[in-house]
C-alpha positions in Angstrom: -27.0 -5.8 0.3 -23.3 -3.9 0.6 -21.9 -7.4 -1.4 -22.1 -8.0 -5.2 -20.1 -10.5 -7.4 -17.8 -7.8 -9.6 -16.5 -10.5 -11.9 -14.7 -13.6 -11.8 -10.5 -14.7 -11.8 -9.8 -18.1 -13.4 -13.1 -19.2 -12.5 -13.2 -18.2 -9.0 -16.1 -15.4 -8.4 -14.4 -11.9 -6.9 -16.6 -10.3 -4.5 -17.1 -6.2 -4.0 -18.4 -4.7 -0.6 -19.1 -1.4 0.0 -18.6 0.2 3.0 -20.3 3.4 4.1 -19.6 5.8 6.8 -22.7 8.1 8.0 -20.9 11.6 7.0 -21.4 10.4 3.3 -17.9 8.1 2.8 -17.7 5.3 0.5 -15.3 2.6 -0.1 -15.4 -0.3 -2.3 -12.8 -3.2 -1.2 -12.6 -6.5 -3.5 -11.7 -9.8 -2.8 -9.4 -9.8 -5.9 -6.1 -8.7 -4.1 -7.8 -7.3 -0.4 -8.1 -4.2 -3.4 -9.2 -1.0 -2.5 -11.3 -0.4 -5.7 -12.5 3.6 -4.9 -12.9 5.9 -1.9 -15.3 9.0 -1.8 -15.0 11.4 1.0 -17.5 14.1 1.6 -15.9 17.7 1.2 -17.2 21.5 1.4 -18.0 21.2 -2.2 -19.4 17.6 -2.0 -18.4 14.4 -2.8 -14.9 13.8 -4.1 -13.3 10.5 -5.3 -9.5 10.0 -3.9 -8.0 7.5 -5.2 -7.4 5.9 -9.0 -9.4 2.0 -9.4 -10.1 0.3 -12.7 -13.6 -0.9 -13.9 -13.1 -4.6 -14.3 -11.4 -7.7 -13.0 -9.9 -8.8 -16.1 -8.5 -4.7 -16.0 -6.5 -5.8 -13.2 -5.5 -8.9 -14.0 -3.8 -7.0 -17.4 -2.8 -3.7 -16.5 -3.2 -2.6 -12.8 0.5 -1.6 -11.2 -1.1 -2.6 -7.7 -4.3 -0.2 -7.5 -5.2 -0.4 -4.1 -4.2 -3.8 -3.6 -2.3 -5.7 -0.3 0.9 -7.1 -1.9 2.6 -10.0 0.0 4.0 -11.8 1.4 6.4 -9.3 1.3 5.9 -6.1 0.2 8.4 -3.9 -1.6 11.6 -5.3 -2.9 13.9 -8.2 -2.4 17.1 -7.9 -3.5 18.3 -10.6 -6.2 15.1 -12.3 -4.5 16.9 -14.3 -2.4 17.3 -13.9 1.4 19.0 -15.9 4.5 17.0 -17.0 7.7 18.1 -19.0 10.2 20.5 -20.4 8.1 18.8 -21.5 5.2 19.2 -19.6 2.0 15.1 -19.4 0.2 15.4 -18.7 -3.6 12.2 -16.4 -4.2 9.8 -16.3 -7.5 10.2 -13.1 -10.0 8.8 -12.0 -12.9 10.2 -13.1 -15.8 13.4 -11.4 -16.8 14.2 -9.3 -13.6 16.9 -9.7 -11.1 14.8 -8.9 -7.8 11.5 -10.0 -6.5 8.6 -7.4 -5.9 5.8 -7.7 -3.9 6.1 -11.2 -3.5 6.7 -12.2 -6.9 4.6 -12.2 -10.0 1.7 -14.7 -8.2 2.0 -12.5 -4.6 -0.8 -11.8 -2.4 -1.9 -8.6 -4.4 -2.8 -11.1 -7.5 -5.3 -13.3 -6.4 -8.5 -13.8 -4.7 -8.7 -13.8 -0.9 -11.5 -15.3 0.9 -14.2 -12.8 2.2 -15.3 -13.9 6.0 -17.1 -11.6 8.4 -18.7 -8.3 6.9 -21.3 -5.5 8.1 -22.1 -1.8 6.2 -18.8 -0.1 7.4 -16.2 -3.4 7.4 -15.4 -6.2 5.9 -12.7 -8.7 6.4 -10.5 -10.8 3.9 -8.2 -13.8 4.2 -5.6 -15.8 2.1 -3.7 -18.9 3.2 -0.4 -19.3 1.8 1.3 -22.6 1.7 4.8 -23.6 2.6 7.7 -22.6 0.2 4.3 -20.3 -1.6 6.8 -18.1 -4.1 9.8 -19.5 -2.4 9.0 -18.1 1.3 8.9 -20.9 3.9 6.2 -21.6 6.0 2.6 -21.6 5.7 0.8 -18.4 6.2 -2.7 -17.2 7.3 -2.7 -13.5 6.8 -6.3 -11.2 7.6 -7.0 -8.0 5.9 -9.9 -6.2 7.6 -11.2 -2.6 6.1 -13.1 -0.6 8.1 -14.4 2.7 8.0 -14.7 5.1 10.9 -16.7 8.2 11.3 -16.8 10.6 10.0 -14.0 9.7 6.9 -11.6 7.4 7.8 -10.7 4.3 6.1 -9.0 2.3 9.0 -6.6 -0.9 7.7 -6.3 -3.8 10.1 -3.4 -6.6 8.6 -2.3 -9.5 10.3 -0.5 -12.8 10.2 0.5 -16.4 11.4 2.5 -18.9 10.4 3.6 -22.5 11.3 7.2 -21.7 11.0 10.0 -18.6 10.6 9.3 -16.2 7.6 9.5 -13.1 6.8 6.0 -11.0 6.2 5.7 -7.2 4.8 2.1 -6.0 4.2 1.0 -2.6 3.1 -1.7 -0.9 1.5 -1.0 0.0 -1.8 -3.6 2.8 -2.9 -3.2 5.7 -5.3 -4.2 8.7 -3.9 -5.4 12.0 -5.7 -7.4 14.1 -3.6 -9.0 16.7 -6.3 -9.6 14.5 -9.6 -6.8 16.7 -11.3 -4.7 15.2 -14.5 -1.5 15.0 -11.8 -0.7 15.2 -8.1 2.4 17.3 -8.4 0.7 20.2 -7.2 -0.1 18.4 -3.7 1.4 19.4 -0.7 2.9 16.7 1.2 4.7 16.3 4.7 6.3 13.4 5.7 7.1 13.6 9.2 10.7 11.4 8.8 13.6 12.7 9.6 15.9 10.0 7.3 15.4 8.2 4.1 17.1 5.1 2.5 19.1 5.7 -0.4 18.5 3.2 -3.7 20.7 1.8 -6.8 19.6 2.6 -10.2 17.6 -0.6 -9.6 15.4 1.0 -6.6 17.3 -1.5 -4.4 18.6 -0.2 -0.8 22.2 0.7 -0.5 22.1 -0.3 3.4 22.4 3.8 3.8 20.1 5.6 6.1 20.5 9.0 5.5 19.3 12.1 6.1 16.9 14.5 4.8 17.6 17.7 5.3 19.8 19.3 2.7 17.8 17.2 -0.3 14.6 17.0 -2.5 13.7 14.3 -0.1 13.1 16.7 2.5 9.2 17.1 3.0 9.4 17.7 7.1 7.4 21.0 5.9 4.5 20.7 3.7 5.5 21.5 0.2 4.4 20.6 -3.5 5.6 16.8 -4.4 7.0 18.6 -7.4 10.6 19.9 -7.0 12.9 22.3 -9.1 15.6 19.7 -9.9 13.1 17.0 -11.3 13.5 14.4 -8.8 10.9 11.4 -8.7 10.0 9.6 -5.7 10.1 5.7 -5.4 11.3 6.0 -1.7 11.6 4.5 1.4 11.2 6.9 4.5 12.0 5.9 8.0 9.7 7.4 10.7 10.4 9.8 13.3 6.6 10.6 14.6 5.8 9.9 18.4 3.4 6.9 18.2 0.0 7.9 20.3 -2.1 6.4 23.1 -3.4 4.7 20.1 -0.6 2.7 18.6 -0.5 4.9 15.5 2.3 7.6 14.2 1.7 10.3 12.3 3.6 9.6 9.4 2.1 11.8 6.4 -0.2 14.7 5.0 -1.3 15.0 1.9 -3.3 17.9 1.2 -5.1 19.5 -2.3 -4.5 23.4 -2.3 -7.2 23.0 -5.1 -10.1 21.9 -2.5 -8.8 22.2 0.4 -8.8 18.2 1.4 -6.4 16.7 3.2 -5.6 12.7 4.1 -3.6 12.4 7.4 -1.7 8.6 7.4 -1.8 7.0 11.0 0.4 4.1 11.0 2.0 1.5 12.8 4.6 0.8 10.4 8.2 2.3 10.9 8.5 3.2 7.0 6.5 4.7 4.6 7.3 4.1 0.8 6.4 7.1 -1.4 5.4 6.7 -5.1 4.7 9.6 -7.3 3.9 7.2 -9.8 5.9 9.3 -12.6 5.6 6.0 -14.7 2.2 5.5 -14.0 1.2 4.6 -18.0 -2.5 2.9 -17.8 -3.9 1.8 -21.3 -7.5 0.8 -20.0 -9.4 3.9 -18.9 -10.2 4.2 -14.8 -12.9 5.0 -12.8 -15.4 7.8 -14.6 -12.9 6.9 -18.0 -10.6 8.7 -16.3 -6.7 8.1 -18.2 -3.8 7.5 -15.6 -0.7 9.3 -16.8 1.9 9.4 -15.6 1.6 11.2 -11.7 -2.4 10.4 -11.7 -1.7 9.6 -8.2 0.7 8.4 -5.5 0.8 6.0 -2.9 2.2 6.5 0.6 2.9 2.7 1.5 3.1 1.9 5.4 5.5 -0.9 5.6 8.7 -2.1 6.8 11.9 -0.9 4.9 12.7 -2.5 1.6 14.9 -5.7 1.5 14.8 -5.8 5.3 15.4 -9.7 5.0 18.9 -8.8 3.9 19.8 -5.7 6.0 20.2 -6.5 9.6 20.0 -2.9 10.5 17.1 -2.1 9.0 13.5 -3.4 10.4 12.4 -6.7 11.8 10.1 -8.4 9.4 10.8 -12.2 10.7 7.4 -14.1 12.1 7.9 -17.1 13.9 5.0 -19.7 14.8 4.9 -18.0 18.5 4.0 -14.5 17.2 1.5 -12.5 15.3 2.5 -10.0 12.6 0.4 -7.2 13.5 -0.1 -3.7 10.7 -2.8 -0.8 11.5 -2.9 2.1 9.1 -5.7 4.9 9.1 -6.1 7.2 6.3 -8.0 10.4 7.4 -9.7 12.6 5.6 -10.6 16.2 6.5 -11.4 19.7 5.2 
């Protein structure tokens, strides 16, 4: 059986399901936050583990800054966590002692156990219902999280949602990535294929400005080491600028070791992508293989809709009404 009970959250027994592709892939996805728990892609030099999981569900619950998990019902943040639609001004849950909400609050999507339906050796699908005025957002929700994974290594993200009345819905996939097991990812080359960027506060909120690139450290059109020579961290939203193919997808990102030679390609749908180079990153629990996550361990490339869209007209539509279906495919592919 690909399906094991990995622990339990306030009584309620979280699932595991492994998914195998016939190159040799792996990925374990939990029904504790939709998380993606670890993903191992074959290389020349054999197996390698790619991005950064924890060993328990009580880990999680304690100390995990959104390991591979699907935060909701709107991912990223929310300035002052409040927001206007049609009208009506929805007052939004936040953690205790900050001024904005993030990724749906302290209780959001990425914190509790979804429902596992339909699964077979390479997919697995996840729900979660969300009632009306659930963290302040209005409207009940249904939203679907379906992993799959694709020959020969590609973990494939399916994300959906409907609701019974107007809200707002941002889903992502919120793994860290580190493609060759080293202390930090500062040495890996990335290319973002985004021409513009949108400028934050000191409080990582939007200014409304979408700027552009060239000229700054947030210029990775060309592949080039994620560290940079004035010191700059990245907690950043990016707006696309890739052609989307026959397939629906964009080619947003690269990531590649120079250490191994792996690379992850990111085909999305979304029209952002929010890098984190985790510089933060601070875990006090060891990870998978007692591995210690310091600060850069990994970074996330979040496909997703731009940050506190629900109060920035010009930025992207995020609103779902009862006639429509919010709609997210990301694939992650690996190669060497």
């Amino acid at each position: 059986m690909n399906v094991h009970v990995f622990g339990e959250a306030d009584g309620v027994p979280v699932v595991e399901v492994t998914l195998l592709s016939k190159a040799g892939a792996v990925a374990k996805v939990m029904s504790w936050g939709a998380v993606l728990r670890d993903l191992v892609v074959p290389t020349r030099g054999g197996l390698q583990r790619v991005t950064l999981g924890l060993n328990s569900v009580a880990d999680y619950q304690a100390h995990s800054p959104s390991f591979g998990a699907v935060p909701g019902r709107f991912a990223n943040r929310i300035a002052n966590g409040r927001f206007m639609l049609d009208g009506t001004v929805h007052l939004l849950e936040k953690k205790p002692g900050e001024k904005h909400t993030l990724h749906g609050g302290p209780h959001g999507f990425g914190k509790r156990v979804w429902q596992l339906g339909s699964h077979d050796p390479s997919s697995a699908t996840f729900t979660l219902q969300s009632p009306d005025g659930d963290g302040g957002f209005p409207g009940e929700l249904l939203a679907t999280c379906v992993y799959r994974m694709l020959e020969p290594a590609t973990l494939r993200v399916e994300l959906s949602a409907v609701c019974d009345k107007p809200t707002v819905v941002n889903l992502t996939q919120h793994a860290y990535f580190n493609l060759d097991g080293s202390p930090d990812i500062l040495d890996h080359e990335l290319t973002l294929n985004c021409d513009f960027f949108t400028p934050t506060d000191s409080e990582l909120i939007p200014t409304g400005e979408i700027r552009a690139v060239a000229g700054t450290p947030y210029d990775f059109r060309k592949a080039r080491p994620v560290r940079h020579d004035s010191g700059t961290t990245y907690d950043t939203n990016f707006a696309a600028a890739a052609q989307v193919g026959d397939d629906g997808l964009a080619h947003m990102a690269t990531l590649r070791s120079p250490k191994n030679g792996l690379s992850m390609e990111l085909h999305t749908s979304e029209p952002g992508v929010q890098f984190y180079d985790a510089a933060k990153l601070n875990c006090p629990v060891p990870g998978l293989d007692g591995a210690h996550y310091g600060a850069h361990a990994g970074l996330c490339l979040e496909p997703q809709a731009f940050p506190d869209s629900p109060n920035r007209r010009h930025f992207t539509d995020c609103v779902l009404r009862p006639d429509a279906e919010y709609r997210h495919v990301s694939e992650f592919r690996f190669q060497t």
